[in-house]
C-alpha positions in Angstrom: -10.3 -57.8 6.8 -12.4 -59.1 9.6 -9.4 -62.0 10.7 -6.7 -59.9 10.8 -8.1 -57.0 13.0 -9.4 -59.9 15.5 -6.2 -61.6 15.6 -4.6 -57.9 16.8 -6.9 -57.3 19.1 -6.6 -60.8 20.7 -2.6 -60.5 20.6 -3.4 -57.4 22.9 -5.0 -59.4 25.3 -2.4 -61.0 26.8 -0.2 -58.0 27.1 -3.5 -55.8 28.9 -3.5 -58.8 31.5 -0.1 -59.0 31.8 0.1 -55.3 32.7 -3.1 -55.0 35.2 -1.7 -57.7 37.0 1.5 -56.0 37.3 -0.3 -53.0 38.5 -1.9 -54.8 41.4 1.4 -56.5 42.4 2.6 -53.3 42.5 -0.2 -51.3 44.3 0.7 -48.2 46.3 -0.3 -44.9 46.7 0.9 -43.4 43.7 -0.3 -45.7 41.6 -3.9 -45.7 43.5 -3.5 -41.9 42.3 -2.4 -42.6 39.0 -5.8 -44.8 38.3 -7.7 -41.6 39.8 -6.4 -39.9 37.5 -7.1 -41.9 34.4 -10.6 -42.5 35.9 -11.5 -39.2 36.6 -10.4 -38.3 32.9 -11.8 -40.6 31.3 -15.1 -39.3 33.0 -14.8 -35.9 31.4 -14.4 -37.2 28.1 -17.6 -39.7 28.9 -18.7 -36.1 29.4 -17.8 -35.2 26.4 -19.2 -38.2 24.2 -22.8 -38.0 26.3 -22.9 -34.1 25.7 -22.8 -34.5 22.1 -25.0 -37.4 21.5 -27.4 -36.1 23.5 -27.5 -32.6 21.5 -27.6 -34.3 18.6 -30.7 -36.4 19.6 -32.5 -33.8 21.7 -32.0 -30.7 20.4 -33.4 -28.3 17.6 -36.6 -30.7 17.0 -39.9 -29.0 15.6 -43.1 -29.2 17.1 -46.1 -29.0 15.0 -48.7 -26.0 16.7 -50.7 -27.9 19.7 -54.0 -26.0 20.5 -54.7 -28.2 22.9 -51.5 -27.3 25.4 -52.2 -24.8 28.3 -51.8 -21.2 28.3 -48.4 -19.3 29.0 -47.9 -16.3 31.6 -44.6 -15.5 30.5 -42.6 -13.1 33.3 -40.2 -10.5 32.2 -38.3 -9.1 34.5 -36.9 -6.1 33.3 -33.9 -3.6 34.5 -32.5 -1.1 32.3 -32.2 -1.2 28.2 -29.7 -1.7 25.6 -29.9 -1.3 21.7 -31.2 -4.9 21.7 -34.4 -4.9 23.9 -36.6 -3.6 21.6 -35.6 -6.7 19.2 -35.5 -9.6 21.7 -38.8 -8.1 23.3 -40.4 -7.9 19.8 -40.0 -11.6 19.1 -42.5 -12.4 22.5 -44.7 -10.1 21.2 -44.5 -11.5 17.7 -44.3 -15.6 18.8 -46.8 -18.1 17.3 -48.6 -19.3 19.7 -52.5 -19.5 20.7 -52.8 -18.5 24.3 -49.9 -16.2 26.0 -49.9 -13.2 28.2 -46.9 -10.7 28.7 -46.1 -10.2 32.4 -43.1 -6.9 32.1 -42.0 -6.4 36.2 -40.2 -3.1 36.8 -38.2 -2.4 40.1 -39.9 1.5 39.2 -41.6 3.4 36.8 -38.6 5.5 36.1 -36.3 2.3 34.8 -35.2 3.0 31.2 -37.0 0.4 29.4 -40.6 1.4 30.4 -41.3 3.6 27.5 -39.6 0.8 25.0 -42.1 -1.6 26.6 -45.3 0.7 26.0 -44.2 1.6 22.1 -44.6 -2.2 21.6 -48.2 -2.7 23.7 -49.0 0.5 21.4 -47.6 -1.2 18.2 -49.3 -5.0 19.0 -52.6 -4.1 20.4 -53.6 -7.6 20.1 -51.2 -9.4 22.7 -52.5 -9.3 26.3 -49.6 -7.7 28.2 -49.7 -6.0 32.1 -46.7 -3.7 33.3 -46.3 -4.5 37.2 -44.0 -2.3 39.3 -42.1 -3.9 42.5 -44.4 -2.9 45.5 -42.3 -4.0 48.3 -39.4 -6.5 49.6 -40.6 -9.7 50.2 -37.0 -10.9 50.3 -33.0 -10.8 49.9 -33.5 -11.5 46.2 -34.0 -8.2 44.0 -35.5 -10.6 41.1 -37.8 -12.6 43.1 -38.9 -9.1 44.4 -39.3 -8.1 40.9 -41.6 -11.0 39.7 -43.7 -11.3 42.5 -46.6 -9.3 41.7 -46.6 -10.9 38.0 -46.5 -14.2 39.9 -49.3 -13.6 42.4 -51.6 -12.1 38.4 -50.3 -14.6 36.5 -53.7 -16.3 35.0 -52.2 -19.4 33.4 -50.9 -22.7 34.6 -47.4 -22.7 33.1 -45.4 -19.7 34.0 -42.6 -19.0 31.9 -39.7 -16.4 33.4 -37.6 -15.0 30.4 -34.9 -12.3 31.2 -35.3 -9.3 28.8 -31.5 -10.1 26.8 -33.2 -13.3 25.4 -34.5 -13.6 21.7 -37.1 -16.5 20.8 -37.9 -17.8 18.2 -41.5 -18.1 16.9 -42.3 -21.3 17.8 -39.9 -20.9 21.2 -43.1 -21.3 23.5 -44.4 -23.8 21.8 -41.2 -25.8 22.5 -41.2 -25.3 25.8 -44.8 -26.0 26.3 -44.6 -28.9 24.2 -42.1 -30.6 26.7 -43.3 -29.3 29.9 -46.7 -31.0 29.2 -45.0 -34.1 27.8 -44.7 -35.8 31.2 -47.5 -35.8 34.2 -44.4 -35.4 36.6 -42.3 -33.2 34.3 -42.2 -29.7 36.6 -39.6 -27.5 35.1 -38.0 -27.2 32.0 -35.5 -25.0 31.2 -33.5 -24.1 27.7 -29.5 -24.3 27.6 -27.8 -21.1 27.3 -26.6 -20.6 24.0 -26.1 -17.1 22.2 -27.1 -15.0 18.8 -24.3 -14.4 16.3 -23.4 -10.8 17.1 -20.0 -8.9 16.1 -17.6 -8.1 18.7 -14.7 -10.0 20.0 -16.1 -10.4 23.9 -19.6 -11.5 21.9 -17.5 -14.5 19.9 -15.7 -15.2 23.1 -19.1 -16.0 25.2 -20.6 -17.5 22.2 -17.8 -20.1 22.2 -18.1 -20.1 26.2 -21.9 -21.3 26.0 -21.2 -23.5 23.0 -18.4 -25.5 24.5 -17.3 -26.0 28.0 -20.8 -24.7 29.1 -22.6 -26.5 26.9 -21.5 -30.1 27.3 -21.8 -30.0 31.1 -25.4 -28.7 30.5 -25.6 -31.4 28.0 -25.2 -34.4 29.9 -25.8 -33.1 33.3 -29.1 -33.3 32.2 -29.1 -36.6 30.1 -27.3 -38.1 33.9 -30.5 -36.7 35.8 -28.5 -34.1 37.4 -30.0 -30.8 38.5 -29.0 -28.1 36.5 -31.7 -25.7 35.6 -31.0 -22.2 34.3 -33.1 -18.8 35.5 -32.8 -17.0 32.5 -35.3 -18.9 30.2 -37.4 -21.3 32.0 -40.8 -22.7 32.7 -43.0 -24.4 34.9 -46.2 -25.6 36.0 -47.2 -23.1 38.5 -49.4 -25.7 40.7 -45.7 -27.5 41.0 -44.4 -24.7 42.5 -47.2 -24.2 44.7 -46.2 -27.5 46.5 -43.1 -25.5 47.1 -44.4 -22.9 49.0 -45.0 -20.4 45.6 -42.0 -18.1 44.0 -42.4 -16.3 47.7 -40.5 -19.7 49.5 -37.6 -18.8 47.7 -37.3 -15.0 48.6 -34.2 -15.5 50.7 -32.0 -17.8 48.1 -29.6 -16.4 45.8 -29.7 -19.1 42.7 -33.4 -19.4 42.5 -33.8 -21.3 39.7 -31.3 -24.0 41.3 -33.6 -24.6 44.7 -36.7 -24.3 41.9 -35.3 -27.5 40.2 -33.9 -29.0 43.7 -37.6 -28.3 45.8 -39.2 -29.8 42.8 -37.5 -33.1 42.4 -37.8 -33.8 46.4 -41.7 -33.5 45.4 -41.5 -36.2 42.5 -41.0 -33.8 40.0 -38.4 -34.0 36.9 -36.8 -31.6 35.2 -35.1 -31.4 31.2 -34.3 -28.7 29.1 -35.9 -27.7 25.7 -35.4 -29.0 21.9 -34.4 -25.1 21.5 -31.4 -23.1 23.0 -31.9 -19.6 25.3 -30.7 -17.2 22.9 -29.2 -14.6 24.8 -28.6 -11.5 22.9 -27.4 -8.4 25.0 -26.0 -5.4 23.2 -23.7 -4.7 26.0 -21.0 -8.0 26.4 -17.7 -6.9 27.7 -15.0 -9.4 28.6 -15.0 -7.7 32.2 -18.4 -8.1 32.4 -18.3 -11.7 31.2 -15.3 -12.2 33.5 -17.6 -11.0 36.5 -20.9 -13.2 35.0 -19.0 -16.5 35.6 -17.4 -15.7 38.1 -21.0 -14.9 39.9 -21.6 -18.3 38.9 -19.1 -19.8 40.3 -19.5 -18.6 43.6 -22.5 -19.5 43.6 -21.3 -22.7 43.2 -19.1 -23.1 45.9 -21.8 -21.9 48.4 -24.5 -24.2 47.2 -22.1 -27.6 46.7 -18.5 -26.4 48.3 -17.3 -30.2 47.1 -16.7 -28.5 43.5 -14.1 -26.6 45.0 -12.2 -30.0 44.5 -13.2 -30.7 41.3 -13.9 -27.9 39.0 -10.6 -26.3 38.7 -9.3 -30.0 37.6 -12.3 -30.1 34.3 -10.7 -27.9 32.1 -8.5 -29.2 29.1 -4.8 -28.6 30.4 -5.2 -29.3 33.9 -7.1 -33.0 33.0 -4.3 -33.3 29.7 -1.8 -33.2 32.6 -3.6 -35.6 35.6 -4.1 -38.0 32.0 -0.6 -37.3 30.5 1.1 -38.1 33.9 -1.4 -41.0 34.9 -1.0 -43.1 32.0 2.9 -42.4 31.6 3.0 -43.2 35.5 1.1 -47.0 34.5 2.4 -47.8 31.2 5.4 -45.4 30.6 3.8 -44.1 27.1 5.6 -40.8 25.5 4.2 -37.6 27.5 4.0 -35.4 24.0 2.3 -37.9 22.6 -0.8 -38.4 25.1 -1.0 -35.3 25.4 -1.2 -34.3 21.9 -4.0 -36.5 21.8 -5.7 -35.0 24.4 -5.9 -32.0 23.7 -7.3 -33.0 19.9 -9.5 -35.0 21.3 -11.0 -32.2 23.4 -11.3 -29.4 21.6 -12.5 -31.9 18.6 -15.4 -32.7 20.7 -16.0 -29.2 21.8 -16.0 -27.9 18.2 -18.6 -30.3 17.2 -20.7 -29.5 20.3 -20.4 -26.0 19.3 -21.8 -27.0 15.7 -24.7 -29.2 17.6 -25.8 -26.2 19.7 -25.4 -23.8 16.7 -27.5 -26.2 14.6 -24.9 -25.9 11.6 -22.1 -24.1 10.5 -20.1 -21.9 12.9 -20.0 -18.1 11.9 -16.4 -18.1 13.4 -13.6 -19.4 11.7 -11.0 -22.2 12.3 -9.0 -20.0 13.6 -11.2 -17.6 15.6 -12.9 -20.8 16.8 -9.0 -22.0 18.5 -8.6 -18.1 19.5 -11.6 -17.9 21.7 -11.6 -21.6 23.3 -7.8 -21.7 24.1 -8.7 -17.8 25.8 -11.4 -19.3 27.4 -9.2 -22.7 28.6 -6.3 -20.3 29.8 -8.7 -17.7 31.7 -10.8 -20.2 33.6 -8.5 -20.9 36.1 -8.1 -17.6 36.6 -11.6 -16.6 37.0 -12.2 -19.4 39.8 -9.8 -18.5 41.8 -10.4 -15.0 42.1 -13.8 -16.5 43.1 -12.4 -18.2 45.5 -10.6 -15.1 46.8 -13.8 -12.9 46.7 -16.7 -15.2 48.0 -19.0 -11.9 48.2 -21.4 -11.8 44.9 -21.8 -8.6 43.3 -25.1 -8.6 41.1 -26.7 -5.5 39.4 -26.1 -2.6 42.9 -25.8 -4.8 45.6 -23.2 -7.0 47.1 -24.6 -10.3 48.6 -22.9 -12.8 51.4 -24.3 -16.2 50.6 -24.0 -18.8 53.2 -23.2 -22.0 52.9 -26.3 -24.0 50.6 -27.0 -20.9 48.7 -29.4 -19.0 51.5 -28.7 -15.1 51.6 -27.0 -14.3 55.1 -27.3 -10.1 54.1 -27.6 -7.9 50.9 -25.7 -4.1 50.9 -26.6 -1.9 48.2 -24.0 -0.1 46.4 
């Protein structure tokens, strides 16, 4: 068996020679654009292939309870309720581990949630928990406002900020603990987005959102070193920050968990993500509102690192299929149908089985519902960036925000 398959692939060799040297006889721009093209491709599916190995390796490991690791202040910043907060709050209050404290931060005492946050201090006695209401503006950021005064209390050396959608699991501190404290010079560690298995079609559609496309850049983003932290369920060593100038330095930034990561790592500091997903769990997913969510992100985007303007509407499955399909036709005059066929299996292969990493077995979704929701989420991207494009202003919670270029507030209107 062994003969035959070496003798093909040495008849091949010849022929792959033959060809490259054709191409540089034949150099021009076109073709300089054509091996972009296939280069830049072939990076996204590296992409792909990193993203998944990686999950496989990293994620969903178990920690054994560690009474030795530092206590927790965990910051919840909290702004109105949904059917869902009392659950995703009671799993805090219920996690396993020895030494925690429950920092809730209200913009007022008349916010919705406040009475679903005292029924639980009433109903777990036991877990040491402080409500904080915002004071003043420190700031053009309504969150960093928010945590402040749980920042300036907080009484342990690894602060954890945990938006109130999120659900842990019991040992979900632990995790994070566990890795933050792995490494002297490890300063923030954040967990990848993923979400509970909830009913509703906009709920399957950002389910498959965070386990796909999402996901893998998340993935390997961090594997490649890149900085890429998340705000939503995070931790860090609070002496780290310090360095930094405190939560306070960043009062004026729109993406603070981004210039968290960023400030850190120009102090010698690294940054990973958790063994365990963020499990995002809000009652209240629309695809509008979803629409609007990533479309805040992407704007972001563009003001911190404006090159991705040339890159990120080029990531997605049809628009690389086509720079691959036309590339490799261009080079070696291959069928078009064909490539592209196997493109697109290839990719949303891989993205299925990323899914299934992140999900930590079986997919609730079917086959079918699975292909519904990615080839939605494939056609609507474009879409979403370029009304992003369109509408640089970010609208978050009631207020409109004009970011200048590298992510620094330039005003904040409330609407």
């Amino acid at each position: 068996m062994e003969a035959p398959f070496f003798a093909t692939v040495s008849s091949l060799v010849p022929w792959i020679v033959l060809e490259i040297e054709k191409l540089i006889e034949n150099l021009d721009i076109t073709t300089c654009l054509a091996i972009f093209g296939v280069v830049f491709v072939g990076a996204l599916y590296l992409i792909h292939v990193i993203a998944l190995c990686y999950g496989i390796f990293h994620l969903h490991k178990i920690y054994e309870p560690d009474a030795t690791l530092p206590g927790v202040s965990i910051i919840k910043p909290i702004m109105g309720t949904d059917e869902n907060l009392e659950t995703n709050l009671t799993s805090f209050f219920t996690a396993d581990y020895h030494q925690f404290e429950l920092l809730f931060c209200f913009h007022s005492p008349q916010d919705d949630a406040v009475p679903v946050v005292k029924a639980l201090i009433e109903r777990y006695p036991d877990v040491d928990v402080t409500i904080f209401f915002q004071e003043h503006e420190i700031g053009f950021n309504p969150k960093i406002n928010n945590m402040i005064p749980g920042y300036m209390a907080a009484k342990y050396p690894l602060i954890m900020i945990n938006d109130s959608t999120i659900f842990t699991r019991p040992d979900g501190i632990l995790d994070l603990a566990k890795r933050i404290m792995s490494e002297e010079k490890m300063g923030l560690i954040t967990q990848i987005p993923y979400c509970m298995d909830r009913v509703g079609l906009a709920n399957c559609f950002e389910q498959v959102f965070f386990g796909t496309s999402h996901a893998k850049i998340y993935l390997a983003g961090n594997f490649l070193g890149f900085n890429c932290p998340t705000g939503m369920s995070s931790i860090f060593k609070k002496a780290a920050l310090e360095e930094c100038g405190g939560m306070a330095a960043f009062k004026d930034y729109m993406a603070e968990d981004y210039f968290f990561g960023k400030n850190l790592a120009a102090r010698g500091y690294k940054s990973g993500i958790s063994n365990q997903p963020a499990l995002q769990n809000s009652a209240s997913t629309t695809f509008t509102s979803f629409a609007n969510r990533v479309g805040r992100w992407a704007k972001l985007r563009i003001a911190m690192m404006p090159q991705v303007i040339l890159v990120e509407p080029l990531q997605d499955c049809f628009p690389a299929g086509i720079i691959m399909t036309l590339s490799v036709h261009y080079l070696f005059d291959i069928t078009i149908p064909m490539l592209f066929v196997i493109h697109f299996f290839f990719w949303i292969s891989m993205d299925y089985m990323i899914m299934r990493v992140m999900q930590n077995g079986p997919l609730t979704l079917s086959l079918i519902q699975f292909f519904g929701f990615w080839l939605f989420r494939e056609l609507s991207s474009p879409v979403i960036f370029i009304k992003a494009l369109m509408t640089p202003s970010v609208r978050w919670r009631n207020n409109i925000f004009h970011v200048k270029w590298g992510g620094k507030i330039r005003d904040r209107i409330s609407v």
